[in-house]
ROLO-657328 format. One line per 2 residues: for each residue x, y, z of C-alpha. Coordinates in nm, 3 decimals. Layout:
REM residues N
X:Y:Z  ...;
END
This chain:
REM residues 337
9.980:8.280:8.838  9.866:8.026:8.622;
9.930:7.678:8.505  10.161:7.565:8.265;
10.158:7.180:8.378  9.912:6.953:8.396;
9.649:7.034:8.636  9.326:6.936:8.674;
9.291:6.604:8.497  9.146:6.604:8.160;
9.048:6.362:7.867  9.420:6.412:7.790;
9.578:6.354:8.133  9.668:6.028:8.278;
9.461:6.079:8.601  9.131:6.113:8.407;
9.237:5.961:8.033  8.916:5.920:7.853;
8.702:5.840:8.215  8.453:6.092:8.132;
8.213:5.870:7.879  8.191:5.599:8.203;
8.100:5.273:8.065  8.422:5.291:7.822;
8.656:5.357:8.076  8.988:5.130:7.993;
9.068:4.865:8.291  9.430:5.030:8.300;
9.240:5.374:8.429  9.085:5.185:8.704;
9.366:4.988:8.777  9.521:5.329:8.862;
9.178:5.459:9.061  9.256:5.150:9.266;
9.621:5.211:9.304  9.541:5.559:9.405;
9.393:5.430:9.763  9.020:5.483:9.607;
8.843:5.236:9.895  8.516:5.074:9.857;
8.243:5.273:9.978  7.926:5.101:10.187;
7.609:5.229:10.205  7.582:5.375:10.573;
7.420:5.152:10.810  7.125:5.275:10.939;
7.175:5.099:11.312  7.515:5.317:11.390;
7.644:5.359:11.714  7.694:5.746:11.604;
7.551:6.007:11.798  7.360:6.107:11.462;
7.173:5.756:11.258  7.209:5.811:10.873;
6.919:5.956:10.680  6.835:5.935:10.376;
6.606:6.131:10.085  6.561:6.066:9.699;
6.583:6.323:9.426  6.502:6.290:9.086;
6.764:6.292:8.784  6.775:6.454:8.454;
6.688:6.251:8.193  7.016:6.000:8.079;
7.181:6.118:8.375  7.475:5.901:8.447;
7.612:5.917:8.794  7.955:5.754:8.706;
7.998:5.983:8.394  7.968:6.311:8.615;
8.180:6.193:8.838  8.476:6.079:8.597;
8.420:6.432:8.367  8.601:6.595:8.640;
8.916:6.487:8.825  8.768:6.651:9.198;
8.646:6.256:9.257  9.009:6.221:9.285;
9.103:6.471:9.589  9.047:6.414:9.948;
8.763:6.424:10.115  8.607:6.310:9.825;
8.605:5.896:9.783  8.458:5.727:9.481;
8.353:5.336:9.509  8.386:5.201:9.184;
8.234:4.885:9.208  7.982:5.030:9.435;
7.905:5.345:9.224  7.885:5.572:9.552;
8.079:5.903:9.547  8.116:6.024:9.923;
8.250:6.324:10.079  8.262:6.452:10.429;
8.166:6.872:10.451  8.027:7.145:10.648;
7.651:7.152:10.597  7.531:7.479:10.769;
7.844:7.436:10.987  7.770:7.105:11.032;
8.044:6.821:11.007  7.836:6.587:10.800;
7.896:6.235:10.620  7.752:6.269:10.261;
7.706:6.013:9.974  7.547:5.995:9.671;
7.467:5.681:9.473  7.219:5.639:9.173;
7.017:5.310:9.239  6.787:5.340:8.893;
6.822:5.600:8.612  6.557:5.827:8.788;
6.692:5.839:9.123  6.999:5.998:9.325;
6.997:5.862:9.663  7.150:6.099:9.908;
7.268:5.949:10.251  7.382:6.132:10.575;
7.499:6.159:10.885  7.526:6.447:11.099;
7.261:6.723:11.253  7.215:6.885:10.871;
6.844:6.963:10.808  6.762:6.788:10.514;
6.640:7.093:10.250  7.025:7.186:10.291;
7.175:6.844:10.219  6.926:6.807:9.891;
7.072:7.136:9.781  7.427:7.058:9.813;
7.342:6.750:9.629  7.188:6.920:9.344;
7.501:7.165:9.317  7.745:6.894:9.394;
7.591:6.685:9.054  7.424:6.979:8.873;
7.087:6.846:8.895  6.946:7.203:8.746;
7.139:7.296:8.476  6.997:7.322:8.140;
7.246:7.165:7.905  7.018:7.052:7.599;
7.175:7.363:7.385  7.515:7.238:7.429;
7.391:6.909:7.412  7.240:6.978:7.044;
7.515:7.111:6.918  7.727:6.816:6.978;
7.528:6.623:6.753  7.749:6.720:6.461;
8.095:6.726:6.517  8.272:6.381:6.553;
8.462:6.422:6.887  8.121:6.516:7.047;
7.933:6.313:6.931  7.920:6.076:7.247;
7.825:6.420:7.446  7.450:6.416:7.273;
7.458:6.035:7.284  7.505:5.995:7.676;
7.372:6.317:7.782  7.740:6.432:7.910;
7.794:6.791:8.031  7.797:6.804:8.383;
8.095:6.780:8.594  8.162:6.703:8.955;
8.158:6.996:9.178  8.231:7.017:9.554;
7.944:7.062:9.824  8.084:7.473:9.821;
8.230:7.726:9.604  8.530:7.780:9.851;
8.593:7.396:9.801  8.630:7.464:9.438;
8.773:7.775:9.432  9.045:7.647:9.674;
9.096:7.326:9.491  9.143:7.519:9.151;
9.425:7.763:9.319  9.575:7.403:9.430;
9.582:7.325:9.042  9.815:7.635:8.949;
10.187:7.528:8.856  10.181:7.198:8.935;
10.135:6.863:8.830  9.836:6.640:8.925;
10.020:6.480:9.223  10.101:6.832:9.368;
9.753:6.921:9.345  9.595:6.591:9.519;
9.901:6.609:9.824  9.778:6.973:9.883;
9.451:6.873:9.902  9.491:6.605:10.140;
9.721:6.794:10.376  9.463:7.053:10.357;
9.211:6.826:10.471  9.388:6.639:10.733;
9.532:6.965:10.892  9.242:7.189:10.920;
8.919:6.990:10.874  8.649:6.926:11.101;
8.579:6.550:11.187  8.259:6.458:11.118;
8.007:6.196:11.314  8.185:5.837:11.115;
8.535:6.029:11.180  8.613:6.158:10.831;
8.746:6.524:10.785  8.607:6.763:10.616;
8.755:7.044:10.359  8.846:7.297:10.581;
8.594:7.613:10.572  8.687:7.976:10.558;
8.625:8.041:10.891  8.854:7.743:10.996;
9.175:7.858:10.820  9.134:8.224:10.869;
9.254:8.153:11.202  9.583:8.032:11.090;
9.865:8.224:10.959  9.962:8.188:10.616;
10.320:8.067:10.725  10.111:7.809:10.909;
9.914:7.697:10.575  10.257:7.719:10.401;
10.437:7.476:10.640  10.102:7.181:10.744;
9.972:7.184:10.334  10.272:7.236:10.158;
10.085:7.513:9.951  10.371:7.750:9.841;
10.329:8.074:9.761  9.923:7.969:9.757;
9.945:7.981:10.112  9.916:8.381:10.105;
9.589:8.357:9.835  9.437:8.100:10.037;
9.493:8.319:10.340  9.367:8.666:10.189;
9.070:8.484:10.035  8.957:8.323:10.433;
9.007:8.650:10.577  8.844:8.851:10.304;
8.507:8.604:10.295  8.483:8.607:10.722;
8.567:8.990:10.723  8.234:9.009:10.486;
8.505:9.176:10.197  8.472:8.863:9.940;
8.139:8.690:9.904  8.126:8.413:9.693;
7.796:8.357:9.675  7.766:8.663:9.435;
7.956:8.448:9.185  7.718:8.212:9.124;
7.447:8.458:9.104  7.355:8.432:8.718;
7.218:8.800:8.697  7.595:8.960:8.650;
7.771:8.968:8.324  8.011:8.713:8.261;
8.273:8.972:8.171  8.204:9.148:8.505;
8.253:8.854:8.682  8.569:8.704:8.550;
8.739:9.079:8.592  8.585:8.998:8.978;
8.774:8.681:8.975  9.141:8.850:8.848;
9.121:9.066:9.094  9.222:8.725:9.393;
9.602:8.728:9.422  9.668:8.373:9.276;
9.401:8.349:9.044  9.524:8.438:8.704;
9.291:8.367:8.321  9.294:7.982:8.336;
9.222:7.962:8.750  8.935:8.219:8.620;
8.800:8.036:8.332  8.830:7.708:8.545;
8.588:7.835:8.844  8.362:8.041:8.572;
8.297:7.662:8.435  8.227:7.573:8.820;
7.922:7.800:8.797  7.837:7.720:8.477;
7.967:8.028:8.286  8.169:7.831:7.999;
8.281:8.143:7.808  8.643:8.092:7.825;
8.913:7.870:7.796  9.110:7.723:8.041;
9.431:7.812:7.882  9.747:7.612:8.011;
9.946:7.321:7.877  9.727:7.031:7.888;
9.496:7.249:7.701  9.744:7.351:7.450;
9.889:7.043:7.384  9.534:6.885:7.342;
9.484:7.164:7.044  9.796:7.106:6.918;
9.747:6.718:6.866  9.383:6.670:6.721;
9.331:7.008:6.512  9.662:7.122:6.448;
9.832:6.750:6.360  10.108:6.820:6.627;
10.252:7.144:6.550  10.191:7.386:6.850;
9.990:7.686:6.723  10.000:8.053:6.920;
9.772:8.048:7.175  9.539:8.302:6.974;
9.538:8.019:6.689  9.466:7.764:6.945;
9.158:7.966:7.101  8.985:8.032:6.762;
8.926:7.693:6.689  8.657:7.674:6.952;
8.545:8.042:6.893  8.229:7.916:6.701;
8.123:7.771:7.036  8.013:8.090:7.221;
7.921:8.014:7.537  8.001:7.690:7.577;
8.355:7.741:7.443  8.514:7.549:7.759;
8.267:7.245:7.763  8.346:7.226:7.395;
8.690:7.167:7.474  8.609:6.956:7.799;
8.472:6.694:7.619  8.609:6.675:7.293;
8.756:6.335:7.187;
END
């Protein structure tokens, strides 16, 4: 099954409106962050009471990186456990570092430098790497990033160095999140997610919770998932999926492994009860395959506005008009103006 509301929160949905570019992002939008319970995040004291004292390392950032402009080019910084500080500029989230409970935040104190603080018995070689995937830190974007020079409603993708999006610390986090996007509206999507997260996560050393793993909700019944997170009939997918990645059946690490075909992988992807083309093209642009289109109505009502001056086109019409694209048809999209 697929979308056919609003679901993850775009350049053309109220959640996200045009939050994506940072800088420009209209007081009303974070009127509405602040409405939506987003609290103020403070760096973690490094004389806690905790059983574990926060640490801290620095990584370097891409050149123009923008920490509030990642964040806001994808709505995740809105769903539980994930908390963005605004004024602060700190997005925090509480996960399971090598089946750790751990307190994570990331903050950008000069244009150079991500500072990544934790708490919690994570080594730190695996809390710089969920860093890195959490912001993309690695990916190569300066193709995409060229070819945005040109058209009009790009243009401020070359300009700010835009292309990255917000990504949880794992795959299952994403993968789970983008099931919770299916047939829904945005509000659906973030009350699943926090159920989710109050239900079944761990608590970490400052008491957060984390996104449940695998391992933790394979042990509940999908009637069980149904009833505490409200999921519907995702209950069932969300089930199959836990059981199939502890029985060793599903292994999700293979789908970020670049070597594969893109083609191979998205038929991989169909084959997850639940998951239908846009859930597909949604987590192929989570591991930074951007081949397809995330087909549902936010993205066909986008089309039908700016190229096709408001009279819906078929879906085939609305997919060739970012066919030119290639592989980086969905970023295309993403950030068009």
């Amino acid at each position: 099954m697929d979308s056919q509301t609003p679901s993850v929160p775009s350049a053309r949905s109220p959640v996200r409106s045009r939050e994506r570019s940072g800088p420009d992002v209209p007081e009303s939008n974070r009127s509405r962050r602040a409405e939506a319970g987003v609290a103020r995040i403070r760096p973690m004291s490094h004389a806690t009471t905790e059983p574990f004292a926060s640490r801290q390392i620095r990584l370097t950032a891409p050149p123009r990186f923008d920490l509030e402009a990642v964040v806001h080019a994808h709505g995740w910084w809105n769903l539980p456990p994930f908390r963005w500080d605004e004024a602060g500029g700190v997005i925090a989230t509480a996960a399971e570092i090598d089946d750790l409970p751990t307190d994570l935040s990331l903050s950008q104190p000069s244009p150079l430098r991500i500072l990544v603080e934790w708490t919690g018995a994570a080594a730190e070689p695996a809390v710089a790497s969920v860093a890195r995937r959490m912001l993309m830190l690695d990916s190569d974007l300066a193709e995409f990033q060229r070819r945005c020079a040109r058209p009009r409603r790009l243009r401020h993708v070359v300009e700010n160095g835009l292309g990255r999006l917000l990504r949880a610390p794992t795959l299952w986090e994403d993968v789970v999140k983008v099931l919770c996007t299916t047939n829904v509206n945005w509000g659906g999507t973030r009350g699943m997610s926090e159920r989710l997260v109050k239900s079944f996560g761990a608590r970490t050393p400052l008491g957060h919770r984390t996104f449940p793993s695998p391992q933790r909700l394979a042990r509940r019944r999908p009637a069980t998932l149904a009833g505490k997170a409200r999921l519907g009939y995702r209950a069932g997918a969300l089930s199959t999926m836990a059981r199939a990645i502890v029985a060793g059946e599903l292994d999700l690490a293979a789908w970020e492994d670049p070597a594969p075909a893109t083609e191979e992988l998205l038929a991989d992807i169909l084959t997850i009860k639940g998951l239908g083309p846009y859930a597909a093209a949604s987590i192929l642009a989570l591991v930074e395959r951007y081949d397809f289109l995330p087909v549902d109505s936010v993205f066909m009502n986008h089309v039908t506005n700016v190229h096709f001056k408001g009279e819906r086109p078929t879906r085939a019409a609305a997919e060739r008009v970012y066919r030119n694209w290639g592989r980086w048809k969905y970023l295309a999209y993403w950030f068009e103006r």
